[in-house]
NUTIKE-121590 format. One record per residue (C-alpha): x, y, z; residue in one letter; residue number from 1. Coordinates in steps of 0.1 Angstrom, whole numbers, plus 5000, padded with zeros to 4 digits. Each point is the difference from the previous one (the first is absolute). Example, Ala and Ser with C-alpha at 12.3 -4.5 7.8 and 13.67 -1.06 7.14 Angstrom:
5123;4955;5078;A;1
5014;5034;4993;S;2
This chain:
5681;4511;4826;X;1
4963;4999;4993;X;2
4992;4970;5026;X;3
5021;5025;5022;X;4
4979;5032;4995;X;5
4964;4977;4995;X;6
5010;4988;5043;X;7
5012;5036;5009;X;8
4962;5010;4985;X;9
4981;4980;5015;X;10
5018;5001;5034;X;11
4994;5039;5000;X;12
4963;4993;4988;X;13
4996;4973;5033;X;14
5015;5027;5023;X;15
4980;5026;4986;X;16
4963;4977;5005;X;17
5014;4990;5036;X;18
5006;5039;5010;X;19
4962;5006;4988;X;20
4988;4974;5017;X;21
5012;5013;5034;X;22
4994;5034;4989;X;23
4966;4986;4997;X;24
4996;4979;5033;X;25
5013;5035;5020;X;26
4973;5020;4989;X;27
4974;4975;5007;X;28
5010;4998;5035;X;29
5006;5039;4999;X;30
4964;5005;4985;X;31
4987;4974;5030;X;32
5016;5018;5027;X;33
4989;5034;4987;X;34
4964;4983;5000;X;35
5001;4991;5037;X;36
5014;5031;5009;X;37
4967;5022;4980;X;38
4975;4978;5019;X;39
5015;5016;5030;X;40
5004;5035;4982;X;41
4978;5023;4995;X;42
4965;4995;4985;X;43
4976;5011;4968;X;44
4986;5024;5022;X;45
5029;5019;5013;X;46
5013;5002;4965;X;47
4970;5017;4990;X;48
5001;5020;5029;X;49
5038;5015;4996;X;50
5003;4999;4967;X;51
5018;5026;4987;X;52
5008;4989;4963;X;53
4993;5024;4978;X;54
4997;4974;4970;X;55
4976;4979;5019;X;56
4964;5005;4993;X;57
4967;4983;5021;X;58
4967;4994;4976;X;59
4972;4992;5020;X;60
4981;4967;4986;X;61
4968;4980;5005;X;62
5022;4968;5005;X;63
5023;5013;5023;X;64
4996;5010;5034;X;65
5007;5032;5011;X;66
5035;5012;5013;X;67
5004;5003;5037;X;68
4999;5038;5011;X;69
5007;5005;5036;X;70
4970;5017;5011;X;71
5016;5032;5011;X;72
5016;5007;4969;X;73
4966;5004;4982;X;74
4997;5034;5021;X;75
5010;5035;4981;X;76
5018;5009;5029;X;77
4988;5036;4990;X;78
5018;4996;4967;X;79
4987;5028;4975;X;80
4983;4994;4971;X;81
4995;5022;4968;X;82
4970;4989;4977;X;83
5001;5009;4960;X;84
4969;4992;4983;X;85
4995;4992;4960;X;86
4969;4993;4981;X;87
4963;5001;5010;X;88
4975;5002;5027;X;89
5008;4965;5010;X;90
5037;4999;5003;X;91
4991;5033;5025;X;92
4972;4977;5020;X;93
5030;4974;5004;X;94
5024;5027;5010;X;95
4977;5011;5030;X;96
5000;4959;5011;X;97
5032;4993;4991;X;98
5009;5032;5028;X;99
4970;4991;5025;X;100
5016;4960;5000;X;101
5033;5016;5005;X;102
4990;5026;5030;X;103
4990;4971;5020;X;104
5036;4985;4996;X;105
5018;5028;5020;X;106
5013;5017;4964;X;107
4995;5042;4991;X;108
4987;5016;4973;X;109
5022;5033;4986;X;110
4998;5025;4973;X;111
5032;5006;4990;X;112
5022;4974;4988;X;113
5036;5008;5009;X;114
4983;4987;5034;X;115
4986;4973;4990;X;116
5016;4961;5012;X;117
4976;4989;4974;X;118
4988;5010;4969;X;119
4968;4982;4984;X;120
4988;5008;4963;X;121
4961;4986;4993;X;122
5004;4995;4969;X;123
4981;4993;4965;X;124
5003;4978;4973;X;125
4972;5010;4977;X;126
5021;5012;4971;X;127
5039;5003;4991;X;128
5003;5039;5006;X;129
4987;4991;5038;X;130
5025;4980;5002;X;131
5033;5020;4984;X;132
4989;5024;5025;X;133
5004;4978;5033;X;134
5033;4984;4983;X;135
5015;5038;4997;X;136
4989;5008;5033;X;137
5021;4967;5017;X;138
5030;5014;4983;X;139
4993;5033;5024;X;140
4997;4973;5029;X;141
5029;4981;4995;X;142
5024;5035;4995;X;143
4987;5006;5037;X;144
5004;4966;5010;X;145
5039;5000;4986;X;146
5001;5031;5018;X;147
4989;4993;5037;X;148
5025;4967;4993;X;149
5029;5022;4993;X;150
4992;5020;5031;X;151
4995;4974;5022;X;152
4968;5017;5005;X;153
4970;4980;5010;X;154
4987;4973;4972;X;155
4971;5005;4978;X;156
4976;4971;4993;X;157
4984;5001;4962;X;158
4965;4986;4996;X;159
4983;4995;4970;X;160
4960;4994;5006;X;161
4969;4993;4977;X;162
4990;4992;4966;X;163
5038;5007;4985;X;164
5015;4976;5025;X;165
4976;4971;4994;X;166
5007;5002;4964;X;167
5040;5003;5000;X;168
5008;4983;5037;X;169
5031;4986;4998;X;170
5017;5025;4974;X;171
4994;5029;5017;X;172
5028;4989;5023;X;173
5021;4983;4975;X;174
5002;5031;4979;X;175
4993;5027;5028;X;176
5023;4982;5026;X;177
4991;5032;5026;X;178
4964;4981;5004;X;179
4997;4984;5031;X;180
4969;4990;5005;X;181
4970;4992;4973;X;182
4966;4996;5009;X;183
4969;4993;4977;X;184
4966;5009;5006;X;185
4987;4972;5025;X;186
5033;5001;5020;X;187
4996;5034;5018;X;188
4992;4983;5033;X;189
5036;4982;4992;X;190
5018;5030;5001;X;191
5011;5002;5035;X;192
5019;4970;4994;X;193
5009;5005;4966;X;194
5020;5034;5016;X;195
5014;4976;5030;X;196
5015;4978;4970;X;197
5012;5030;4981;X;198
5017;5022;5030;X;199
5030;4985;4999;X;200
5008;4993;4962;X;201
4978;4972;4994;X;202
4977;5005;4968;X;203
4962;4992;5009;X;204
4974;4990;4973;X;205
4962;4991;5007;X;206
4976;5002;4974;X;207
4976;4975;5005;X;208
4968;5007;4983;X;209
4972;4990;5025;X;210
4964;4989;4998;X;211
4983;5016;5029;X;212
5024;5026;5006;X;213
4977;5035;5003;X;214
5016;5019;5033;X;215
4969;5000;5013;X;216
5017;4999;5035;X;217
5022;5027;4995;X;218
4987;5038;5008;X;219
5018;5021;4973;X;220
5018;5029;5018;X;221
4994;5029;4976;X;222
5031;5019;4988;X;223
4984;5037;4994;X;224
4984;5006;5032;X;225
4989;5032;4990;X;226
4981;4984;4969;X;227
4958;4993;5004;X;228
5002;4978;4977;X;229
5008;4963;4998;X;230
5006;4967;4977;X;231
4984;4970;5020;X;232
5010;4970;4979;X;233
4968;4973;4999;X;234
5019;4971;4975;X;235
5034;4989;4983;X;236
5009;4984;4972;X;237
4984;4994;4965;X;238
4983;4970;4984;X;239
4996;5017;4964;X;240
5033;4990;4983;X;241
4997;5031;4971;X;242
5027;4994;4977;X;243
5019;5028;5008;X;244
5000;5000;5040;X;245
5024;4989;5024;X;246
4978;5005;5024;X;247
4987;4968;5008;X;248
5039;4987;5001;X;249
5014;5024;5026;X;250
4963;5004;5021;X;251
4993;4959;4997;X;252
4960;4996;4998;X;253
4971;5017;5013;X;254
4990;5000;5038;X;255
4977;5023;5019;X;256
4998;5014;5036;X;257
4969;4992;5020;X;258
4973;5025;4997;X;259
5009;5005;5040;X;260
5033;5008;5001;X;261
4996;5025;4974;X;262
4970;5017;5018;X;263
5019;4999;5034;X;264
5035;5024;4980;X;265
4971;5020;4982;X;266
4984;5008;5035;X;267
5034;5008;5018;X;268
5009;5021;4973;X;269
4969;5021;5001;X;270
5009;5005;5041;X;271
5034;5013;4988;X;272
4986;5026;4979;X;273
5004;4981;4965;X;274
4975;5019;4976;X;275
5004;4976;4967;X;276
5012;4963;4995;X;277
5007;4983;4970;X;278
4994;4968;4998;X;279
5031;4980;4984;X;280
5009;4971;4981;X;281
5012;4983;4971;X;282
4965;4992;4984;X;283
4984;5017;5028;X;284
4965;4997;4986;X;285
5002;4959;4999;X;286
5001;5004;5036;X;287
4981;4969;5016;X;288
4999;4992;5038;X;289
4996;4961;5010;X;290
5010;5003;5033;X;291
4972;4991;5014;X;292
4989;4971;4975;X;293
4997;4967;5017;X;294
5007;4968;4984;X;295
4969;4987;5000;X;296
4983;5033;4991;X;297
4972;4995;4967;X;298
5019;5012;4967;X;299
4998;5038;4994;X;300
4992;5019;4963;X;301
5035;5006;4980;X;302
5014;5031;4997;X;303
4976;5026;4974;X;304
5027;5020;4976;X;305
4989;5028;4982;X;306
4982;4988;4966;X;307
5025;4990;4971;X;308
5032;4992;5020;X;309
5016;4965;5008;X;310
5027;4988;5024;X;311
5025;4975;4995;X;312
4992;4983;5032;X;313
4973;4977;5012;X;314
4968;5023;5015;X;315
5004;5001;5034;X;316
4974;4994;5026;X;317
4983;5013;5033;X;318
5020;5027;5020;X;319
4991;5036;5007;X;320
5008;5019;4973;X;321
5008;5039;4993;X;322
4966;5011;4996;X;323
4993;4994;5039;X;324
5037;5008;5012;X;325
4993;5035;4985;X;326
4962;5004;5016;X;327
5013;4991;5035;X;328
5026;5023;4998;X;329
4977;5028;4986;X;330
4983;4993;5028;X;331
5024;4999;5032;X;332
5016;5028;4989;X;333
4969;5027;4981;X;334
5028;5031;5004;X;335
5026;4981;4979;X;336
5010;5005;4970;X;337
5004;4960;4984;X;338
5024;4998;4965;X;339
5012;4968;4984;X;340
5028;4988;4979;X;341
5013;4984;4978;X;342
4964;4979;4988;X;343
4997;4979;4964;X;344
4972;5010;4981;X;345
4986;4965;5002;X;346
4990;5002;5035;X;347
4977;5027;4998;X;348
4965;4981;4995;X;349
4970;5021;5011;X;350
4997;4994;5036;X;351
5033;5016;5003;X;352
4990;5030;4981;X;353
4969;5005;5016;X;354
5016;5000;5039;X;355
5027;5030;4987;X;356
4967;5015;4988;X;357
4980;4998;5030;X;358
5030;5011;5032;X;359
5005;5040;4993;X;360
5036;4986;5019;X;361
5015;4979;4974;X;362
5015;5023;4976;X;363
4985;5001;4962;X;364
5032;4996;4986;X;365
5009;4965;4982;X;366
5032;4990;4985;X;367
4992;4979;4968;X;368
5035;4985;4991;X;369
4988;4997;4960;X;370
5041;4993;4985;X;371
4996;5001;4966;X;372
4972;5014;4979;X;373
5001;4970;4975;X;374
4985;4963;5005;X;375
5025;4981;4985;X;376
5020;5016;5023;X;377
4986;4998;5030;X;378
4997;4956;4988;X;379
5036;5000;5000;X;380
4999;5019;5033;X;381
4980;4973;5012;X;382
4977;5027;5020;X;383
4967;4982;4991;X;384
4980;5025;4983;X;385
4997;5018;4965;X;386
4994;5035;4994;X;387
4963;5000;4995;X;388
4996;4981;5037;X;389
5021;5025;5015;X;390
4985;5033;4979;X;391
4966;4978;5013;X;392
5012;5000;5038;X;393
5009;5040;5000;X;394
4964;5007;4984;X;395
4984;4980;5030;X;396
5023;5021;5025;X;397
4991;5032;4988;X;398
4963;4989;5000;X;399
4999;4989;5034;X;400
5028;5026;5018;X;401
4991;5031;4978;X;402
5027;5021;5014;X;403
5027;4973;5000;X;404
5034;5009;4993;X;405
5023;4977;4981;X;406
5036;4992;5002;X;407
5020;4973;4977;X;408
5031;4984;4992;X;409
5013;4996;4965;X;410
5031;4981;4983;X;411
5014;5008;4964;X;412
5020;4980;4983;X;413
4990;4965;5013;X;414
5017;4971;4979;X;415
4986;4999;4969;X;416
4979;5033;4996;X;417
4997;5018;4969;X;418
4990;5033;4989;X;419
4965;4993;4998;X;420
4997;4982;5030;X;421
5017;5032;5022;X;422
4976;5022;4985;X;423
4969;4978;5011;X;424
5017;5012;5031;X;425
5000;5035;4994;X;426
4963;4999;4992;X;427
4992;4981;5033;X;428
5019;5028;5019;X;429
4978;5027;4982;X;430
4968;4982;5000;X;431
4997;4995;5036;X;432
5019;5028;5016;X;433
5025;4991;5033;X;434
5006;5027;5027;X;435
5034;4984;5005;X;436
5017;4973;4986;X;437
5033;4983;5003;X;438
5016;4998;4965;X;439
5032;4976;4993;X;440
5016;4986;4971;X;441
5007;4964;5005;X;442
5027;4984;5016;X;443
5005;4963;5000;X;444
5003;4976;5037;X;445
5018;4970;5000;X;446
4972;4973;5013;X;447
4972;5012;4979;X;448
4979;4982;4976;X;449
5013;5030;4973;X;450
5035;4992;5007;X;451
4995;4962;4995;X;452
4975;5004;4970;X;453
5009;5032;4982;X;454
5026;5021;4984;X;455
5004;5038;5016;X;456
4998;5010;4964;X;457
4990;5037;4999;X;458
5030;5024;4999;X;459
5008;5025;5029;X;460
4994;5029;4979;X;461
4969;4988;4989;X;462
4990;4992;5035;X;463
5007;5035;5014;X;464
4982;5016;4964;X;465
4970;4981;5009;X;466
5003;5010;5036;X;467
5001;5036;4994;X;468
4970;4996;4978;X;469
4981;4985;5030;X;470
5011;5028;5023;X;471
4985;5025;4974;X;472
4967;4984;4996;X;473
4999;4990;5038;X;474
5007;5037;5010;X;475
4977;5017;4974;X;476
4968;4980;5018;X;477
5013;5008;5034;X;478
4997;5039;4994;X;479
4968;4996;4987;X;480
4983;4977;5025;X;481
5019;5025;5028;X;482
4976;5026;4983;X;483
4974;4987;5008;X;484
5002;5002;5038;X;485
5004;5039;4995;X;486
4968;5021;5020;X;487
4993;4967;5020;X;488
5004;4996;5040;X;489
5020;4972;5007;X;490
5010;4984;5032;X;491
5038;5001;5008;X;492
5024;4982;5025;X;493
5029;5024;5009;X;494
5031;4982;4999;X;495
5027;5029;5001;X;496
5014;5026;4991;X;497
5004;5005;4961;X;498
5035;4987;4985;X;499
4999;5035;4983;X;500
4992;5024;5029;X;501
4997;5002;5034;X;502
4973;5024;4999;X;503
4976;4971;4982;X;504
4989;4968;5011;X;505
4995;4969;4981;X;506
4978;4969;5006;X;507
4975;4979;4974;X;508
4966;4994;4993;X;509
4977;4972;4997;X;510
5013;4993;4967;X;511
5037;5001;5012;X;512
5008;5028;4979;X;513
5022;5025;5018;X;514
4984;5032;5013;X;515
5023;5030;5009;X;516
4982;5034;5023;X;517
5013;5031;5014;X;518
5011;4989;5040;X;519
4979;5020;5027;X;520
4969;5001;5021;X;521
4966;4991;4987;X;522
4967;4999;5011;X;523
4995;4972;5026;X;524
4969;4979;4985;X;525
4979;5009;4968;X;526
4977;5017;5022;X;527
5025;5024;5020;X;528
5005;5036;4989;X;529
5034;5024;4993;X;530
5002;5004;5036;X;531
5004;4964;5005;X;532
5030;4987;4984;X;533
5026;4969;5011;X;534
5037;4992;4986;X;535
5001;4976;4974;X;536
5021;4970;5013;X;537
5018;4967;4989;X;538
4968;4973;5000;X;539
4975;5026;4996;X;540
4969;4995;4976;X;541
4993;5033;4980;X;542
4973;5012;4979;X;543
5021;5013;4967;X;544
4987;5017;4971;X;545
5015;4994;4967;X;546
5012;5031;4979;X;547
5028;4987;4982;X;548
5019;4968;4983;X;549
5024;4982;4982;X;550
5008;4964;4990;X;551
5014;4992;5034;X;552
4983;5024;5031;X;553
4972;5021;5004;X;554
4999;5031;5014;X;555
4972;5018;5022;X;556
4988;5018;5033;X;557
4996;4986;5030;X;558
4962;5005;5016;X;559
4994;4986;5033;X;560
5011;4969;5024;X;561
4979;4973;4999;X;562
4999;4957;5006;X;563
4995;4976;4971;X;564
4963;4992;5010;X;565
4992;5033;5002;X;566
5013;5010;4967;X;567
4982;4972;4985;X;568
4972;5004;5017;X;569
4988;5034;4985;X;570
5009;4991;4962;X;571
């Protein structure tokens, strides 16, 4: 019996191998026939092209070409699209490119959602409560999304643009799966075929960080038409690494427009009526133009930083830098009002200082990003300066703009910081004096050196203790600085009307503090009489006397019409 059963095993164990074995040889000829029937099938490119997999998603690479889009498919087709727009002055620059690139596509621009075929959210990335409110904001999206789907209504196409999307790419549609398309900061000019991918269920992903990539060919299109004033961004990207920034992770490195390009938008703004520009970037002060350097061109000087600060990069050499970008702007354009933002205080050496001093156009008002008050601090910051250097750099400001007007930005709660070390703050903040400032209690970013090197070690309470503390000391020097413009004429750019009232309007002075006046007619020029009087309108420069103020406006009566030279001219 067990000779019997030991044959009848390994007869069912032969039969078994043999039936594999066939199994086997049937799908290799299977598998070969398939093969020859695909090289007659369809290709890469149609696949890309008709995809409509939901699950599939296309991220654009360096070592990849790029997908074939049939060239008709990169058109709008009229196709409306509604713009949201997060953050700061930059992310609103980029919103008025990102709209002028998509214009020339055939698309449309709409104001009310429930129209919109696509919806694109500019977004930021600077700290986590930026980000909680975008993340909120696609749970809105995707309700109308599900929505439209259930009605067989038209489809609505998700975007997710800027600094947020370069940091969290591919998540934000693995956990948001009503994304479509994600675009970083260099990749606006992609767009057209990101949506082309996208529009029929296709996820899209670009964000290569570029090198060279400024948009100094695109025109932005301006979103408020009835605004005079206007961001004009002059360089991307940061080289500064501070140890709490993700800046120079989702903006890549620095780059600057030529000197040209930038004069050309500043000029064809003026023609529309544009009264005030602001000059934008990310380290907008390190600005340096090398357009026109030749290879074989002698070395130039290194860059000059204000005394007692440091990079952590190599000096860098020859270039025009922002001292003669903001002289021949000053220049073309004498009736303009010229701002900045956002600079480092490193890049204010003297020749800088001494150009906003000398053009009545370019505003006395700096922004002086300080961050913490303490220099142990600030070292673990990385920002490249102590306390003394930067108290140092303020005194030199004031001595050569004597009606400057500071701004700042301070974090509390940095990894690390102690008692003592926050209250060096709070002295810094009532030593110097800030018309405005931008206060925050720390949040930490993924990428940064603080996130590789430190612990996030001071508690949320303490945080928001120390940050109401900032807001008391910050606001206590604002209504006394504010007091000091009381009795004195002031020059003021009407903007509006007041938030408050229609019967006031509201613009800002030199200083960028805002100015609020009765609306109604005024003399015509500083030399007209009562019989003489003009409207006060959107754009107009107005001679305002100061009777009142608080921490955050002034109040006063309107005088007379006049033009920025002439204003400047008689003081």
């Amino acid at each position: 019996m067990s000779t019997l059963a030991r044959n009848s095993t390994l007869f069912r164990l032969g039969r078994t191998m043999l039936a594999k074995r066939a199994c086997l040889r049937s799908q290799s000829f299977s598998s070969l026939k398939n093969a020859a029937h695909l090289k007659e099938g369809p290709s890469l490119q149609d696949f890309i092209r008709s995809s409509t997999d939901p699950g599939s998603v296309y991220i654009a690479s360096r070592n990849e070409p790029v997908p074939y889009i049939a060239p008709e498919t990169l058109r709008g087709q009229k196709r409306k699209v509604f713009l949201e727009v997060y953050g700061c002055q930059m992310n609103a620059s980029d919103t008025e490119i990102v709209w002028s690139i998509l214009k020339t596509h055939d698309y449309q621009r709409t104001v009310n959602v429930k129209e919109a075929d696509i919806v694109l959210m500019m977004t930021c990335a600077i700290r986590e409560g930026a980000e909680d409110t975008v993340w909120n904001r696609l749970k809105h999206l995707r309700q109308l999304k599900q929505k439209r789907e259930a009605n067989d209504d038209r489809p609505l196409q998700i975007g997710v643009l800027g600094c947020m999307a370069e940091r969290l790419k591919k998540q934000l549609v693995e956990k948001e799966h009503s994304v479509d398309v994600v675009a970083g900061p260099d990749a606006y000019k992609d767009l057209p075929r990101l949506l082309a991918i996208g529009q029929k269920g296709q996820k899209a992903i670009n964000v290569l960080l570029s090198l060279d990539e400024t948009y100094a060919d695109v025109v932005p299109v301006k979103l408020d038409r009835k605004s005079k004033t206007a961001y004009v961004s002059i360089m991307r990207g940061c080289d500064n690494m501070c140890s709490y920034c993700i800046v120079p992770f989702t903006r890549g490195k620095e780059r600057s427009r030529p000197i040209k390009s930038i004069r050309d938008e500043v000029l064809q703004l003026e023609n529309e009526g544009i009264r005030e520009i602001t000059l934008l970037g990310q380290n907008v002060n390190s600005y340096r133009d090398t357009s026109g350097q030749m290879p074989g061109d002698a070395p130039k000087e290194a860059t000059l930083l204000a005394p007692g600060f440091r990079t952590v990069y190599k000096s860098k050499l020859g270039g025009l830098r922002f001292a003669e970008l903001l002289a021949e702007l000053a220049e073309a354009v004498p009736e303009m009002r010229i701002r900045f933002t956002s600079p480092h205080p490193k890049d204010f050496p003297r020749d800088v200082l001494e150009t906003i001093a000398k053009y009545p156009n370019v505003c006395n008002s700096l922004h002086l990003p300080a961050q913490s008050g303490n220099t142990q601090v600030l070292e673990r910051m990385r920002r490249g300066y102590t306390r003394e250097a930067y108290l140092n750099l303020v005194k030199e400001v004031r001595a050569i703009i004597p009606n400057v007007t500071l701004s700042s930005d301070f974090i509390c709660g940095f990894c690390g910081e102690t008692e003592p070390e926050f209250a060096d703050t709070v002295t810094l903040i009532e030593s110097v004096g800030y018309h405005a400032a931008f206060l925050f209690a720390y949040s930490m970013r993924e990428k940064t050196t603080a996130h590789r090197r430190y612990s996030d070690d001071v508690p949320g309470d303490v945080k928001q203790e120390r940050l109401r503390r900032m807001i008391v000391a910050f606001r206590s020097e604002a209504e006394r600085l504010n007091r000091q413009f009381i009795d004195r004429t002031e020059l003021m750019l009407v903007e509006g009307y007041s938030k408050r009232s229609r019967t006031d309007l509201a613009g800002r002075n030199d200083g960028n503090v805002k100015v609020i006046i009765p609306a109604g007619p005024i003399r015509s020029n500083r030399e007209g009489n009562c019989d003489d009087l003009r409207p006060i309108g959107v754009g107009d420069y107005v001679a305002v006397r100061i009777s009142e103020s608080n921490s955050q406006i002034l109040k006063g009566e309107p005088l007379y019409h006049t033009t920025l030279r002439e204003f400047y001219a008689v003081r």
